[in-house]
C-alpha positions as CSV (number, residue, x, y, z in Angstrom):
1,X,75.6,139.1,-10.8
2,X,77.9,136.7,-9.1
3,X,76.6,134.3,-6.6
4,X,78.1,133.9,-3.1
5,X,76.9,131.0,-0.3
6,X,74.9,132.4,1.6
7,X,73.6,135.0,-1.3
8,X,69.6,135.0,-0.7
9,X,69.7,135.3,3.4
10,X,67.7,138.1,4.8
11,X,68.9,140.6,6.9
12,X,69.9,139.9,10.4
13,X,68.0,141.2,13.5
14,X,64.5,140.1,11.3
15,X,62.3,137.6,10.2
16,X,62.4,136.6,6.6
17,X,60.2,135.2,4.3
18,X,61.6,132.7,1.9
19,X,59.6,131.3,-1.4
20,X,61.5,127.7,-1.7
21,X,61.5,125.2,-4.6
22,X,62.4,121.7,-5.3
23,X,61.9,119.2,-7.9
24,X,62.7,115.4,-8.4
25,X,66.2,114.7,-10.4
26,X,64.5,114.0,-13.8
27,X,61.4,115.6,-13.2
28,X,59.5,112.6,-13.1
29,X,56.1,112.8,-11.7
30,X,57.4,110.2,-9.0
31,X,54.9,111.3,-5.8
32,X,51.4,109.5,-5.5
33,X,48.9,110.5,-3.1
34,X,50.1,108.5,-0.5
35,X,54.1,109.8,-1.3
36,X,52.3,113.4,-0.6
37,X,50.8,112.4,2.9
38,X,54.2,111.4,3.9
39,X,55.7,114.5,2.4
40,X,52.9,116.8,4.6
41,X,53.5,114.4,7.9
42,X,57.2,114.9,7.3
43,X,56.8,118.8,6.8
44,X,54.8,119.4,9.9
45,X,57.4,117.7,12.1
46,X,60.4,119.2,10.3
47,X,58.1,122.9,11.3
48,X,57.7,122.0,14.2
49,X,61.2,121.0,15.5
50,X,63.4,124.2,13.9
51,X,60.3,126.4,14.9
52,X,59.7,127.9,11.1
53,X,56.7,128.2,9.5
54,X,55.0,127.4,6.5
55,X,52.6,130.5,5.6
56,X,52.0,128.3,1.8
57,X,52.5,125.4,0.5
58,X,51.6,122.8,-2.3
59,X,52.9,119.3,-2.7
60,X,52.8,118.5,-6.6
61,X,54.0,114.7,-8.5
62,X,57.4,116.1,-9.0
63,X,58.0,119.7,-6.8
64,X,57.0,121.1,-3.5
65,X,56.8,124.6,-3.1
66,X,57.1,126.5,0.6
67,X,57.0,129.7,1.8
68,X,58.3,130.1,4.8
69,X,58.7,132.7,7.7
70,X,62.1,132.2,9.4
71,X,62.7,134.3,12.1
72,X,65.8,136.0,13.2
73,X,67.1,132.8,15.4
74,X,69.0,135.2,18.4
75,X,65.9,136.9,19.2
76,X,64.0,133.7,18.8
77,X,66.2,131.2,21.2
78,X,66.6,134.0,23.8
79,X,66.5,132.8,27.1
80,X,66.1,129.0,26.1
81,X,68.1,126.8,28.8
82,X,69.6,123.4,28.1
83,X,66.3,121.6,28.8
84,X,64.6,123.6,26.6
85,X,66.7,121.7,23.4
86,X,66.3,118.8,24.9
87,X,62.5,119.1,25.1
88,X,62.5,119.9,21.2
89,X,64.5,117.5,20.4
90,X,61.8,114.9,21.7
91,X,59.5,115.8,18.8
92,X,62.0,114.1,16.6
93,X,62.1,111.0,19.0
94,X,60.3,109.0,16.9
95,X,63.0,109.2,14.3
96,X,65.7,106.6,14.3
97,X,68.3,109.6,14.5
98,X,66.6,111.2,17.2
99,X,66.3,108.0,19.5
100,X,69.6,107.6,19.1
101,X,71.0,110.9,20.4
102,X,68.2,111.0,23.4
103,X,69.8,107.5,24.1
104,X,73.4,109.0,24.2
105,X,71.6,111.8,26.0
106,X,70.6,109.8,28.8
107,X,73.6,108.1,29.2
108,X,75.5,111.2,29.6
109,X,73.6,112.6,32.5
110,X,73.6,109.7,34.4
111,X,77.2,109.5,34.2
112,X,77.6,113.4,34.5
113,X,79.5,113.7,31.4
114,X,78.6,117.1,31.2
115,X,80.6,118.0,27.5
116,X,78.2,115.0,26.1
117,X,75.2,117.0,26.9
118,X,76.5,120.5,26.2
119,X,77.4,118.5,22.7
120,X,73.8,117.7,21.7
121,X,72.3,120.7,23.2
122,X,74.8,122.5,20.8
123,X,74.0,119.9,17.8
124,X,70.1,120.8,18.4
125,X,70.4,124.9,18.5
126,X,72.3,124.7,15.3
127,X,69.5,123.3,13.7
128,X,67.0,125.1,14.5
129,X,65.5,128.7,12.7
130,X,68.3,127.7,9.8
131,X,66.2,127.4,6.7
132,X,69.5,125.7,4.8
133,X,69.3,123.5,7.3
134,X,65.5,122.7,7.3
135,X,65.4,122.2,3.6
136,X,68.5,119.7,3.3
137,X,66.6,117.5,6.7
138,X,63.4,117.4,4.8
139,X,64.5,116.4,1.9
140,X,66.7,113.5,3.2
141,X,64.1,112.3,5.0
142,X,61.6,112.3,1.6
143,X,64.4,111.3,0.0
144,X,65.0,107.9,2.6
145,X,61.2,107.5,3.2
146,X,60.2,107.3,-0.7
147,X,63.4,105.0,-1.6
148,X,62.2,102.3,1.6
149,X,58.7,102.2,0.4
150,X,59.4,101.8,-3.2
151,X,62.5,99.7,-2.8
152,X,65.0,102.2,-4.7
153,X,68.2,104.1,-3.9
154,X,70.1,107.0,-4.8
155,X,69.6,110.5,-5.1
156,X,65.8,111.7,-5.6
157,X,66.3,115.4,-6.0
158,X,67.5,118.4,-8.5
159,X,70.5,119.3,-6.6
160,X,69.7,122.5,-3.9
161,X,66.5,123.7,-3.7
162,X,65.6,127.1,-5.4
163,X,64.9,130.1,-3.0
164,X,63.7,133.8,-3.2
165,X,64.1,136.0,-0.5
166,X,60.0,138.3,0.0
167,X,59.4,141.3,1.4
168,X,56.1,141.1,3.7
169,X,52.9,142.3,2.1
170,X,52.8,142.4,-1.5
171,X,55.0,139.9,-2.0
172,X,54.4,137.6,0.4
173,X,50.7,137.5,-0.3
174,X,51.5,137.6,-4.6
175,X,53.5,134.4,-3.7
176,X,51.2,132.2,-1.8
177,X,48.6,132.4,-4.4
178,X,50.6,131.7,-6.8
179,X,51.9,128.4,-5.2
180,X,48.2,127.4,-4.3
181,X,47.5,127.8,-8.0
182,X,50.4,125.3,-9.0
183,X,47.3,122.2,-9.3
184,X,44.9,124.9,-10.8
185,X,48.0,125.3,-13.4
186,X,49.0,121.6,-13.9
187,X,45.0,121.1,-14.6
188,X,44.8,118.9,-11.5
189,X,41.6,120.7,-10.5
190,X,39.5,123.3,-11.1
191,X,39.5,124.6,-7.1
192,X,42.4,124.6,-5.4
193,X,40.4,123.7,-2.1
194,X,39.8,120.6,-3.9
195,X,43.5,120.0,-4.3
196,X,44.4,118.2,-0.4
197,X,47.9,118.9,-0.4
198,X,47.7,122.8,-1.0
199,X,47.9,125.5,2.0
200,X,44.4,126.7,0.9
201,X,42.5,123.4,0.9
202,X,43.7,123.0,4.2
203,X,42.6,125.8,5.3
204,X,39.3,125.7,3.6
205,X,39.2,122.4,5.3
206,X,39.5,124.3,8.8
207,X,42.7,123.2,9.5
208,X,43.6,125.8,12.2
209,X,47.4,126.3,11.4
210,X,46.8,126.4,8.1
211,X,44.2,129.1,8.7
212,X,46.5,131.4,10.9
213,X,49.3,131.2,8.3
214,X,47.2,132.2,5.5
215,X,45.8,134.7,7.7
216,X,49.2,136.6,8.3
217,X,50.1,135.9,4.8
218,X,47.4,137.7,2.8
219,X,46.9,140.4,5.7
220,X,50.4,140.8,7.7
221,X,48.4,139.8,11.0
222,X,46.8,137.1,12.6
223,X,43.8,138.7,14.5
224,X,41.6,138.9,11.3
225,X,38.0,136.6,10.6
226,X,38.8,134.1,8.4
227,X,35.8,134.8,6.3
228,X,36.9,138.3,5.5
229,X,40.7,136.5,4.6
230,X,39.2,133.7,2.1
231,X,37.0,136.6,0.2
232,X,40.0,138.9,0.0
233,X,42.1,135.5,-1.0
234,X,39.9,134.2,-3.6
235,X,40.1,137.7,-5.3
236,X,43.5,136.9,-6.3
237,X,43.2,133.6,-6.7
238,X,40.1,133.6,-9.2
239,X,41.0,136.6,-11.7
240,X,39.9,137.0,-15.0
241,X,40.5,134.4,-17.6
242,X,38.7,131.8,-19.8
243,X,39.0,128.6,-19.2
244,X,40.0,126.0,-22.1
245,X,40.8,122.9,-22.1
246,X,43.9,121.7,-23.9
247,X,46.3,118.0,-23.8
248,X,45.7,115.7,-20.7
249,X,46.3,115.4,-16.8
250,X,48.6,112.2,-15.9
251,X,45.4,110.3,-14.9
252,X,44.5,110.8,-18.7
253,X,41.3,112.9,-18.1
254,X,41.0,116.6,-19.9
255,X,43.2,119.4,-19.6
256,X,41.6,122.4,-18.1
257,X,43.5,125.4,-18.7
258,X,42.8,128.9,-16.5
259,X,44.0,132.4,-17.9
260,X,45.2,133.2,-21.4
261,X,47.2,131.3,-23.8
262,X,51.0,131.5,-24.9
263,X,50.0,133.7,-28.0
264,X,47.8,135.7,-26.4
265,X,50.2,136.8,-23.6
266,X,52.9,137.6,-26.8
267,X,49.9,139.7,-27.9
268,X,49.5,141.6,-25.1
269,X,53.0,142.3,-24.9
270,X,53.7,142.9,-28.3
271,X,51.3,146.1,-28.1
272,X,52.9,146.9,-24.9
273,X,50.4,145.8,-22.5
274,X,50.2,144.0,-19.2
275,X,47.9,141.1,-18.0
276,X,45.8,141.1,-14.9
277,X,47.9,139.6,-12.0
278,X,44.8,137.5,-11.2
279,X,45.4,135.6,-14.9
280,X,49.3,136.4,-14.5
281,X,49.6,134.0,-11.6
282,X,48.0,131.1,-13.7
283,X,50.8,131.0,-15.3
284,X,54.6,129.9,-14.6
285,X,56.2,133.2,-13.4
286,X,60.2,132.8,-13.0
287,X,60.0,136.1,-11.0
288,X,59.0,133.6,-8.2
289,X,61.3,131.0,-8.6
290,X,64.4,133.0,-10.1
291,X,64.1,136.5,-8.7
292,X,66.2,136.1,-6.2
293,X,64.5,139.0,-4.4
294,X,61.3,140.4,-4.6
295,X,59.6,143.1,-3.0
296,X,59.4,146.9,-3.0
297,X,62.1,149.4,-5.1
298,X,63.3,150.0,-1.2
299,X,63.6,146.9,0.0
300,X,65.1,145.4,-2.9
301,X,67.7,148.1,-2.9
302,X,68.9,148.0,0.8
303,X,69.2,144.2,-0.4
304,X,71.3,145.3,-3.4
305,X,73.3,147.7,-0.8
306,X,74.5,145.3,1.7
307,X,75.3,142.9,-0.9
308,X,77.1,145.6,-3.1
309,X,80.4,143.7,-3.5
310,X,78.6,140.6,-5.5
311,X,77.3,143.2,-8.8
312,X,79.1,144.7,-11.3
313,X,80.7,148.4,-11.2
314,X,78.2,149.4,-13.5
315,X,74.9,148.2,-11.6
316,X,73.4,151.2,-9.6
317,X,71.0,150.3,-8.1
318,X,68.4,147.2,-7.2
319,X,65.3,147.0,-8.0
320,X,63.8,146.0,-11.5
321,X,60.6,146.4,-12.8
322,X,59.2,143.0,-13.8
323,X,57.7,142.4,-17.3
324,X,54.7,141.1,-18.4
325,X,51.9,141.4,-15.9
326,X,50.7,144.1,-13.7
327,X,52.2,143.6,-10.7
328,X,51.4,146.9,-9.2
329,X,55.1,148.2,-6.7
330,X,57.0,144.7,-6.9
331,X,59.8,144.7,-7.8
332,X,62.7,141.8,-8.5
333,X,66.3,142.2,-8.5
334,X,67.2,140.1,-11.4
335,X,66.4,141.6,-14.5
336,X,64.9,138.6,-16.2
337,X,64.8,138.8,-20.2
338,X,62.9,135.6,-21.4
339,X,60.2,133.8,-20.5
340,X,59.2,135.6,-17.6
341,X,55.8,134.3,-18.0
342,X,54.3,131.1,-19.7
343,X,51.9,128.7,-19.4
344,X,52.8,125.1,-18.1
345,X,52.9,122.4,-20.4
C-alpha cells in the first residue's frame, strides 16, 4: 500500500473519528505531572478554538493519545458571519499569537481596511475542524511551553503524529478503552480513575465534558445516565486477567502487570485461539496505532474503494480480519503480520 498526503481523511459530507498518537523524539519519559496539566490546559483550548472534540484521551511521560470527533467542517461553519471568527478567535487571545492578530484586527476596522479583516477571518476558518491542523498547533505550543519552563530548545517530538481513521460504535468505543488503559498498561495504577490525566478519571471525577464524550463514545448518543455508561464501560475495561507484578514503574515502586503474559498470548495463538478483548486491550495493539482504518468489513471497504488508486492491482478488497484477540466484526485495513499484540515493557 502506498501512502499519499492526505491518505487517513474520512469521507467528506461526515464526521470522523480519528485515534491520534504522538511521542517525544527519543522516547524519553520527559512530562512530569505538572508538564501534563499544561498539556490538558493546552488541549482544552486547542478543542475549543477548531470546535473538535476529544471523546478519549490519556496524557502519558512520553505520548498522548486522542481520539477525536471532527466533523465535516462545510456543514459545521454554515452560516457563520465574519464576527462569528472573530469571536473564536478571542479564546486564543490570551496567546501571544492571538493578541497579536486581534491587535492587527482592530487596527484594520478602524481604518476600514476591509482585505485586512477578510485576511484573518480567512486565516481563522482555515484552522478550524482541520485535525492536521489541530495536531501540528498543539504540539508547537507543548513543544514552546515545555522548552521555556525547562530552559531547552529544539524539536520535542517523533516527527507527525500517528492517526487511524474509526468507524462509530465498535470501534470507537474498542479504542477509548484502550487509550484509558495506557497507565493501567505502563503499571502507573491499578484504576484508571486514579490515573488524573485519563478521559475516564475525569469523568469519574464528574467532569461534565468528559462525561458527555465518554457517553457518546461507548453508546453513539449523549442522552444516556451516566451510571448505566460507567457499568457498561468498566466491562471492557476490567476483563479477565491475573494480575502480576513484574520490573519497576519510573518512580521505582512494583510493576503491576493486568492480562496475560508474552508467552502465554504465543500459547494461545499457537493452538489457534483468541484472547478475550477485555485482556487484549491490556496489551499494546498496533491495530490501533497502525491500522490505518478500523471498523466494520463495509466500512473499511468503501474506504479501500474511494482510495482504490493507492493499492496494488492484486488487492480486492478492504477489510482484514485482525489476529490475535477476539475482536468480534472489526476489521483493519492493514494486514499486520507481527506483533500485533504484546505486552509493554
Amino acid at each position: 500500500m502506498r501512502k499519499t498526503r492526505g491518505f487517513l481523511l474520512g469521507p467528506e459530507g461526515e464526521t470522523n473519528f480519528y485515534h491520534v498518537v504522538s511521542r517525544v523524539a527519543g522516547r524519553e519519559l520527559l512530562f512530569g505531572n505538572e508538564d501534563k496539566e499544561v498539556f490538558r490546559i493546552l488541549l482544552l483550548k486547542q478543542l475549543q478554538f477548531t470546535g473538535l472534540r476529544a471523546l478519549a484521551w490519556c496524557f502519558m511521560g512520553n505520548h498522548f493519545h486522542l481520539l477525536l470527533e471532527v466533523p465535516d467542517k462545510a456543514a459545521a461553519l454554515k452560516g457563520w458571519t465574519d464576527e462569528d471568527y472573530i469571536k473564536q478567535l478571542g479564546v486564543l487571545r490570551k496567546e501571544w499569537s492571538s493578541h497579536q492578530l486581534l491587535g492587527d484586527l482592530a487596527m484594520y476596522q478602524e481604518n476600514g481596511h476591509a482585505d485586512g479583516v477578510r485576511e484573518i477571518v480567512e486565516q481563522v476558518k482555515g484552522r478550524m475542524f482541520d485535525l492536521s491542523k489541530f495536531m501540528k498547533e498543539l504540539k508547537l505550543k507543548m513543544t514552546l511551553a515545555y522548552n521555556k519552563k525547562h530552559g531547552r530548545v529544539g524539536a520535542l517530538w517523533e516527527g507527525r503524529f500517528k492517526s487511524v481513521l474509526l468507524e462509530s460504535g465498535d470501534a470507537v468505543r474498542t479504542v477509548a478503552a484502550y487509550i484509558d488503559l495506557n497507565p493501567i498498561r505502563a503499571g502507573l495504577a491499578e484504576d484508571p480513575a486514579d490515573y488524573r490525566w485519563c478521559s475516564y478519571a475525569a469523568a469519574v471525577a464528574g467532569v461534565k465534558g468528559a462525561r458527555q464524550a465518554l457517553t457518546f463514545a461507548v453508546m453513539g448518543k449523549q442522552r444516556v445516565a451516566w451510571k448505566k455508561v460507567e457499568a457498561e464501560y468498566r466491562c471492557l475495561l476490567y476483563g479477565s486477567g491475573e494480575e502480576r507484578l513484574g520490573g519497576e514503574t519510573v518512580d521505582g515502586s512494583a510493576r503491576k502487570k493486568g492480562g496475560f503474559t508474552q508467552e502465554e498470548i504465543e500459547q494461545v495463538w499457537q493452538v489457534g485461539g483468541r484472547l478475550p478483548l477485555a485482556a487484549a486491550l491490556r496489551c499494546r495493539v498496533r491495530y490501533f496505532t497502525d491500522g490505518a482504518v478500523l471498523g466494520g468489513q463495509r466500512y473499511v471497504d468503501e474506504f479501500f474503494d474511494r482510495k482504490r488508486e493507492c493499492f496494488g492491482a492484486s488487492r480486492k478488497d478492504g477489510g482484514r480480519r485482525m489476529r490475535g484477540a477476539q475482536w468480534g466484526e472489526l476489521r483493519a485495513l492493514r494486514d499486520l503480520q507481527k506483533d500485533v499484540l504484546r505486552r509493554p515493557t
